[in-house]
C-alpha positions as CSV (number, residue, x, y, z in Angstrom):
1,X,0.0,0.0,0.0
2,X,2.7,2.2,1.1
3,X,4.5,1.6,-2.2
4,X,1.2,2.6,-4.1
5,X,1.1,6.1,-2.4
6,X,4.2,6.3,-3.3
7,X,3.6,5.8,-6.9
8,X,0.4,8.4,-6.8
9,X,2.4,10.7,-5.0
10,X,5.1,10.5,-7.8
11,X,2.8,11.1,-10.4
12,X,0.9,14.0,-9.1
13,X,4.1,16.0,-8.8
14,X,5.8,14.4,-12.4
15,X,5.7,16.0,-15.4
16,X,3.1,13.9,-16.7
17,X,0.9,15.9,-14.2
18,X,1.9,18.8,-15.7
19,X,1.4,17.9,-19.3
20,X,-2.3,17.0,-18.1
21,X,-2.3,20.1,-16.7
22,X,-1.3,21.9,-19.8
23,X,-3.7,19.8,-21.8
24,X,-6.6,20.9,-19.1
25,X,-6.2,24.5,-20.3
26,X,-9.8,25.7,-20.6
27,X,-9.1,28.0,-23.3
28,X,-8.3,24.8,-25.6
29,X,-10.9,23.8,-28.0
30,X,-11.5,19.8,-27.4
31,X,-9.8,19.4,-30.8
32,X,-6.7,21.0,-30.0
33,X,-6.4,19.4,-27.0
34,X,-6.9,15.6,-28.6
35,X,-4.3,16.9,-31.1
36,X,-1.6,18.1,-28.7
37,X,-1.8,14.9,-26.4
38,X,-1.7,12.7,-30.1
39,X,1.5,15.1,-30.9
40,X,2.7,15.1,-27.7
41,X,2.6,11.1,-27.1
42,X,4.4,10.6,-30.9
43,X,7.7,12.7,-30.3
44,X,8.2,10.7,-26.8
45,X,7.7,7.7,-28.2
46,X,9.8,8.5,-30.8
47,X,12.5,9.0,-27.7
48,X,11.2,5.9,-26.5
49,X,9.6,7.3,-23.5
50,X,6.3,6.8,-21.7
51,X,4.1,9.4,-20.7
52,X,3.5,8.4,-17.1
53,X,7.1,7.8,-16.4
54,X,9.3,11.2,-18.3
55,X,11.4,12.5,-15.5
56,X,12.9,15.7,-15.7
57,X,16.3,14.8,-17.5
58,X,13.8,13.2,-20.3
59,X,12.9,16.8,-21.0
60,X,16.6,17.5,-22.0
61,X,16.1,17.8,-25.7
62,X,19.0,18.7,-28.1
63,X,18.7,21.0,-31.4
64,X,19.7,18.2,-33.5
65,X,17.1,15.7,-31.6
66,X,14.4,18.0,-33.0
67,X,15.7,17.8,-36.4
68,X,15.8,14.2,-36.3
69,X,12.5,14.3,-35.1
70,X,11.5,16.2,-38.0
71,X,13.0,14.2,-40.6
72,X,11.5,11.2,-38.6
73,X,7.9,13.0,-39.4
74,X,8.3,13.6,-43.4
75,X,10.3,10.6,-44.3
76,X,8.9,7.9,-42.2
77,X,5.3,8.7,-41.2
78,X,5.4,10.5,-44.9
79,X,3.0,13.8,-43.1
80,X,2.7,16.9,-44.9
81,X,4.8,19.9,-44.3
82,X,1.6,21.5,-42.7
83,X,1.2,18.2,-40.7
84,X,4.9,18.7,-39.3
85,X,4.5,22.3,-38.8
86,X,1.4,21.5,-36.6
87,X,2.8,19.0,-35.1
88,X,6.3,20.8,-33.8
89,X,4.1,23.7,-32.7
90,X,2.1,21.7,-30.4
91,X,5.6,20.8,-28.7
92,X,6.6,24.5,-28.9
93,X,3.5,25.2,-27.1
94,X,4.0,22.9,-24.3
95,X,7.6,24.0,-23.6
96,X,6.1,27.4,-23.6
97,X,4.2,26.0,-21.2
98,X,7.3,24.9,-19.0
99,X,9.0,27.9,-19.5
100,X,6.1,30.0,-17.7
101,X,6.5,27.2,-15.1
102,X,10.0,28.0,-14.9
103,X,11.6,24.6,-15.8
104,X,14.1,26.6,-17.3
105,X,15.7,28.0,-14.3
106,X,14.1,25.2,-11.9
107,X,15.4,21.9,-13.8
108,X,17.8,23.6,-16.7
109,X,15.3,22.8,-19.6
110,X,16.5,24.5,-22.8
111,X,12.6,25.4,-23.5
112,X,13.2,27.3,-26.5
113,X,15.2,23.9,-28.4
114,X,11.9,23.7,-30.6
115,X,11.6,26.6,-32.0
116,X,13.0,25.9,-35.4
117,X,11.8,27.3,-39.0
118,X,8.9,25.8,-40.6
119,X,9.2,24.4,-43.3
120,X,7.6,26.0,-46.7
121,X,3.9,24.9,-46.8
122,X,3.0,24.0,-50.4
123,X,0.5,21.3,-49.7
124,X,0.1,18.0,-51.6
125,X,-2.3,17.9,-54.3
126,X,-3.6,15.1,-55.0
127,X,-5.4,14.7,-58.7
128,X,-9.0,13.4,-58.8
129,X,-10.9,10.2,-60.2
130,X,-13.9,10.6,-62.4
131,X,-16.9,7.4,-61.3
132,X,-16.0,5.8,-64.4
133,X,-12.2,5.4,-63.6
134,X,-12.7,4.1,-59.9
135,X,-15.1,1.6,-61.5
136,X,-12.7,0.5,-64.0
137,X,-9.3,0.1,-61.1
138,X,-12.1,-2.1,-59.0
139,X,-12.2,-3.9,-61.9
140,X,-9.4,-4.5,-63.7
141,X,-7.2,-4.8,-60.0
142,X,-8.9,-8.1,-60.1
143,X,-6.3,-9.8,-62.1
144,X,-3.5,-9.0,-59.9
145,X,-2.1,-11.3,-57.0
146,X,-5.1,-10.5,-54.1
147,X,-6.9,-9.2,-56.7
148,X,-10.0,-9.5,-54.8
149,X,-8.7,-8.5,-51.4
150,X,-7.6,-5.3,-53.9
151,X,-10.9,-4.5,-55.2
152,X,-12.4,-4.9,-51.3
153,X,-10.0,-2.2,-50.7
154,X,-10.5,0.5,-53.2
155,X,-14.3,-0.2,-52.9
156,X,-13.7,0.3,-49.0
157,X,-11.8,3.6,-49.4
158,X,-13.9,5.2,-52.2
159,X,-16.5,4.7,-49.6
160,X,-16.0,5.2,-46.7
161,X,-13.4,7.8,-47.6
162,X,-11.0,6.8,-44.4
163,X,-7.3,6.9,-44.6
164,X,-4.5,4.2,-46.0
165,X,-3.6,3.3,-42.4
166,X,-7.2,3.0,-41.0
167,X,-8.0,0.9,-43.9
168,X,-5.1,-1.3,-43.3
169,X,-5.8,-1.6,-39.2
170,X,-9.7,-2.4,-39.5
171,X,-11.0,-5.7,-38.0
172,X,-14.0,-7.4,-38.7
173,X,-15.4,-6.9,-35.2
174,X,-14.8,-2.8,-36.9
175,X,-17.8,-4.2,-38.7
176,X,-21.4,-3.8,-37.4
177,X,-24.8,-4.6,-39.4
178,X,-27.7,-2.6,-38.8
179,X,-30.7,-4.5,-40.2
180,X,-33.0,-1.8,-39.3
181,X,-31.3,0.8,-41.5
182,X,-30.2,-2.6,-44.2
183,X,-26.4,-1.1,-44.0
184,X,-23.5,-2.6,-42.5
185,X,-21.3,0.7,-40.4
186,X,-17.6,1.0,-40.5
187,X,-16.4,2.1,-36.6
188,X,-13.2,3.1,-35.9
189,X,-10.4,5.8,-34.5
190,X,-8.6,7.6,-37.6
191,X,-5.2,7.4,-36.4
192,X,-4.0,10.7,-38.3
193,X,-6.9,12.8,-36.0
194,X,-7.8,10.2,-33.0
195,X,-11.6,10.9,-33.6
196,X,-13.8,8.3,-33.6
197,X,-15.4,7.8,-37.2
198,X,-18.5,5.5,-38.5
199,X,-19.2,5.4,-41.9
200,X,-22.1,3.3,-43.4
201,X,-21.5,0.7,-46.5
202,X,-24.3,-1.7,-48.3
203,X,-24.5,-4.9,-46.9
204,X,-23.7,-6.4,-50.6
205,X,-19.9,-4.1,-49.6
206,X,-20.0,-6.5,-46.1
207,X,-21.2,-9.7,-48.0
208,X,-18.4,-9.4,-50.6
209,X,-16.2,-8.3,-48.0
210,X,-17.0,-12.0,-46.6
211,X,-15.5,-13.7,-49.3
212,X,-12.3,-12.9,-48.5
213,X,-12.7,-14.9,-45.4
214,X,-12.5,-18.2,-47.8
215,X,-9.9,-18.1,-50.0
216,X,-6.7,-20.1,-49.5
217,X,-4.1,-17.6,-48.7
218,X,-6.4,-15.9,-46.0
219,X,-6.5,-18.8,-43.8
220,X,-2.8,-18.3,-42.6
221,X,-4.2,-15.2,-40.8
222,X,-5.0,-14.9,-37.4
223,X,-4.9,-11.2,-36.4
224,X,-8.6,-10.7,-36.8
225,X,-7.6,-7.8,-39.3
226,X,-9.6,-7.1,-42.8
227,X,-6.8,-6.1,-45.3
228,X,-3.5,-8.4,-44.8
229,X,-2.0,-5.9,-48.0
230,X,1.9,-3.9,-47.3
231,X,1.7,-0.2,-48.2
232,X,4.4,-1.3,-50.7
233,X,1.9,-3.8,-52.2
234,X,-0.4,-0.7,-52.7
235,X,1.5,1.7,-54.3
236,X,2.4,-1.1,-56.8
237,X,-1.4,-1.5,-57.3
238,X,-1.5,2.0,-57.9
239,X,1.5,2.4,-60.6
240,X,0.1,-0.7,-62.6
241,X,-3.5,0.6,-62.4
242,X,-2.2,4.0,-63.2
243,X,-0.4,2.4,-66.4
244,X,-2.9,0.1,-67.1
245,X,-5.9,2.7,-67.7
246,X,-3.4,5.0,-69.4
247,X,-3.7,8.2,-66.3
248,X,-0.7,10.2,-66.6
249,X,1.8,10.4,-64.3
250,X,1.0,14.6,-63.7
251,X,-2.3,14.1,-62.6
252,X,-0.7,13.1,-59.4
253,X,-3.5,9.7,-58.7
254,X,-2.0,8.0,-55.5
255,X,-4.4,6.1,-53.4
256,X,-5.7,9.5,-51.5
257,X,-7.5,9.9,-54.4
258,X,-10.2,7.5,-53.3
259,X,-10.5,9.0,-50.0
260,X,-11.4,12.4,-51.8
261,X,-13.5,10.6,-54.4
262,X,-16.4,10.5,-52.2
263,X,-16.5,14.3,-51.0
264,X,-16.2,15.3,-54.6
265,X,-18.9,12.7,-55.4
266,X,-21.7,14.2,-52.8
267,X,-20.4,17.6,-54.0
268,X,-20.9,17.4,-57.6
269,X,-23.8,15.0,-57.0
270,X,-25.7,17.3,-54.4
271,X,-23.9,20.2,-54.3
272,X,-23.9,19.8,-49.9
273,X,-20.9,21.1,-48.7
274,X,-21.6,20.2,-45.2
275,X,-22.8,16.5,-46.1
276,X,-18.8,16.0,-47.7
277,X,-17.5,17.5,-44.8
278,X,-19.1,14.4,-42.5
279,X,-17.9,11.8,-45.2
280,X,-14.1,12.9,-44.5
281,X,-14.2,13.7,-41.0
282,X,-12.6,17.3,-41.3
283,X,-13.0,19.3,-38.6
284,X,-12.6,22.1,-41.0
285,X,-14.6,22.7,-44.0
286,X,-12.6,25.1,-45.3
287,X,-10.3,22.1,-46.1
288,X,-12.4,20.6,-47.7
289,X,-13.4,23.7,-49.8
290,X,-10.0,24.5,-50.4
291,X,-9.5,20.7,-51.8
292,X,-12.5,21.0,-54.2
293,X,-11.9,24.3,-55.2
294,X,-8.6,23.9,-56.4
295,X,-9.4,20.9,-58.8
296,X,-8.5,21.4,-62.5
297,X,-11.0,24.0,-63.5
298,X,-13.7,23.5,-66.3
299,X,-13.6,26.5,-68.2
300,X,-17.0,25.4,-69.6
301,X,-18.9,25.6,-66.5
302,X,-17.3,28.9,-65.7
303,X,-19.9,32.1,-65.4
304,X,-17.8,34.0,-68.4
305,X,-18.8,31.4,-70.3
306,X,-22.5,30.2,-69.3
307,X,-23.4,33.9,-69.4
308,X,-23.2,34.3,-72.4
309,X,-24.1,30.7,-73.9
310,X,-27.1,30.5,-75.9
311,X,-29.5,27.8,-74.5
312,X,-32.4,26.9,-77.1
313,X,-34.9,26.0,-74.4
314,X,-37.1,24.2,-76.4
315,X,-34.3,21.5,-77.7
316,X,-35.7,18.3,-75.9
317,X,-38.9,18.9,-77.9
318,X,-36.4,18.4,-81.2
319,X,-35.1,15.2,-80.4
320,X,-36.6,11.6,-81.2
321,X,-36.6,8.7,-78.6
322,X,-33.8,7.1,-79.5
323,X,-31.3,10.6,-79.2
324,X,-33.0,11.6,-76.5
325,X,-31.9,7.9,-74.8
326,X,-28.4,8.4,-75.9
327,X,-28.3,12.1,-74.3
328,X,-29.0,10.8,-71.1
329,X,-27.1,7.6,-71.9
330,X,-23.9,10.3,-72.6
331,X,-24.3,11.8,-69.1
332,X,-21.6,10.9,-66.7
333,X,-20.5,11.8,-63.1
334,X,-22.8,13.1,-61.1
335,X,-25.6,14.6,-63.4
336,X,-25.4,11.3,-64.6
337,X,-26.0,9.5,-61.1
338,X,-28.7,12.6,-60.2
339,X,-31.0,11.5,-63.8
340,X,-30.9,7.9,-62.4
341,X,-31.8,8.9,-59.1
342,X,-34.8,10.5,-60.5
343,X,-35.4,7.6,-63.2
344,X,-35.8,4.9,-60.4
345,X,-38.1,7.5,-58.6
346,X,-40.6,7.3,-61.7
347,X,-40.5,3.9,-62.0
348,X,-41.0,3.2,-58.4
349,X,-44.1,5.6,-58.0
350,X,-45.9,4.0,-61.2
């Protein structure tokens, strides 16, 4: 017992206490603080240091520890420069933190080691998939080794929209059917943003899903996870598909694409802003607007042009049956998706 007190006693006055203190701060958003503790927990366990256990010499941090850090963060966790930026300040902030609490002249804390420069900010942009090419990877990724497991995966990301590394750490028991609502939902913690995320997919996704389950190769796992696929194995994937359906190579496709193909989808489809912001997860939709916004433009749709287009509003009158099936047979995207919508409204009501 005595040794127990001793332990509670050690921790209230440790710098873990303080850290929970500095996380506490009541003029932190919930977000920020979720995002400094994430932060804060990846730079000492990059040390190789646990939280509840740092003692005050584990605060000693050298110049060139920081930059290793750093280089740690782009080339091995592969984040954006933002992402690094973010991340760093969070750990400026909390030395900040120990400076006010004078660790500097208490302990000998060099509080100022992590303020370095940030690096230049020109974020990633990834290039977009049209309906049409995500249907055609699902399908032609089918005659690669795991084809099927493959497929599962684009069909999983283009859907659910979560990141490579969720994907690749989902376990069935993620898995949950709702027969009331005839889906099957997708629960899990993004790792990038530790929230808690649930997106729906059809149970013919969660059947097909189930087939996996049978095929030889599968059997020799025992981990309980979905996707048994190396992020090696998917970039592969991605040049061949990339070569196979002839994208080139400056339209930037990686396997993000899929995670924004959805957003884009319920944008172009719907036009609901807010809606695409729930499918990613963003805390932000000015992300997300910036992300859409900054697609290759379509000079056609642009109001400089449309103003001044001449629409002949009597022109489905003109056409016979048979054009008039191959205009809407020409649509694509999401007009295209929108005209079906509606079709199978019709039909249903008759």
């Amino acid at each position: 017992m005595q040794s127990l007190k001793n332990i509670v006693g050690f921790v209230n006055s440790s710098v873990y206490s303080d850290i929970c203190l500095f996380l506490e701060d009541v003029r932190l958003s919930e977000g920020t603080k979720i995002g400094y503790k994430h932060d804060i927990e990846l730079f000492f366990s990059f040390l190789g240091k646990n939280l509840l256990s740092l003692s005050f010499d584990d605060l000693q941090i050298e110049h060139k520890t920081v930059v290793h850090y750093r280089n740690f963060l782009i080339n091995d966790k592969k984040y954006s420069s933002s992402s690094v930026n973010r991340k760093i300040a969070s750990l400026q902030s909390l030395y900040a933190f120990f400076k006010r609490n004078k660790y500097d002249t208490k302990y000998g804390i060099d509080t100022e080691v992590f303020q370095i420069d940030k690096l230049n900010n020109k974020s990633k942009s990834y290039g977009d998939l049209s309906p049409e090419e995500v249907d055609a990877m699902i399908v032609a990724v089918q005659k690669q080794v795991k084809g099927l497991e493959k497929s599962l995966l684009i069909r999983m990301a283009t859907r659910t929209s979560y990141r490579e590394d969720t994907l690749l750490n989902l376990s069935w028991d993620d898995l949950q059917v709702d027969h009331e609502q005839n889906c099957c939902f997708v629960n899990t913690v993004e790792e990038k943003t530790d929230k808690e995320m649930s997106q729906p997919i059809t149970l013919d996704l969660y059947n097909d899903l189930k087939q996996i389950k049978s095929l030889t190769y599968y059997q020799r796992y025992s981990d309980n996870k979905i996707f048994h696929l190396s992020k090696r194995t998917i970039w592969e994937m991605m040049n061949t598909l990339k070569e196979e359906l002839g994208i080139h190579p400056k339209r930037n496709i990686v396997f993000h694409s899929f995670r924004n193909f959805a957003p884009n989808f319920i944008i172009d489809t719907q036009g609901d802003f807010k809606a695409a912001q729930m499918q990613t997860g963003h805390s932000d939709i000015n992300t997300l607007w910036k992300s859409y916004v900054n697609k290759k433009r379509d000079v056609s749709k642009m109001a400089g042009i449309l103003l001044d287009e001449e629409i002949d509003n009597d022109a489905f009158d003109e056409l016979t049956f048979d054009e008039m099936k191959m205009l809407l047979n020409g649509t694509r995207n999401g007009m295209r998706t929108q005209l079906l919508r509606e079709a199978m409204k019709i039909i249903g009501n008759r």
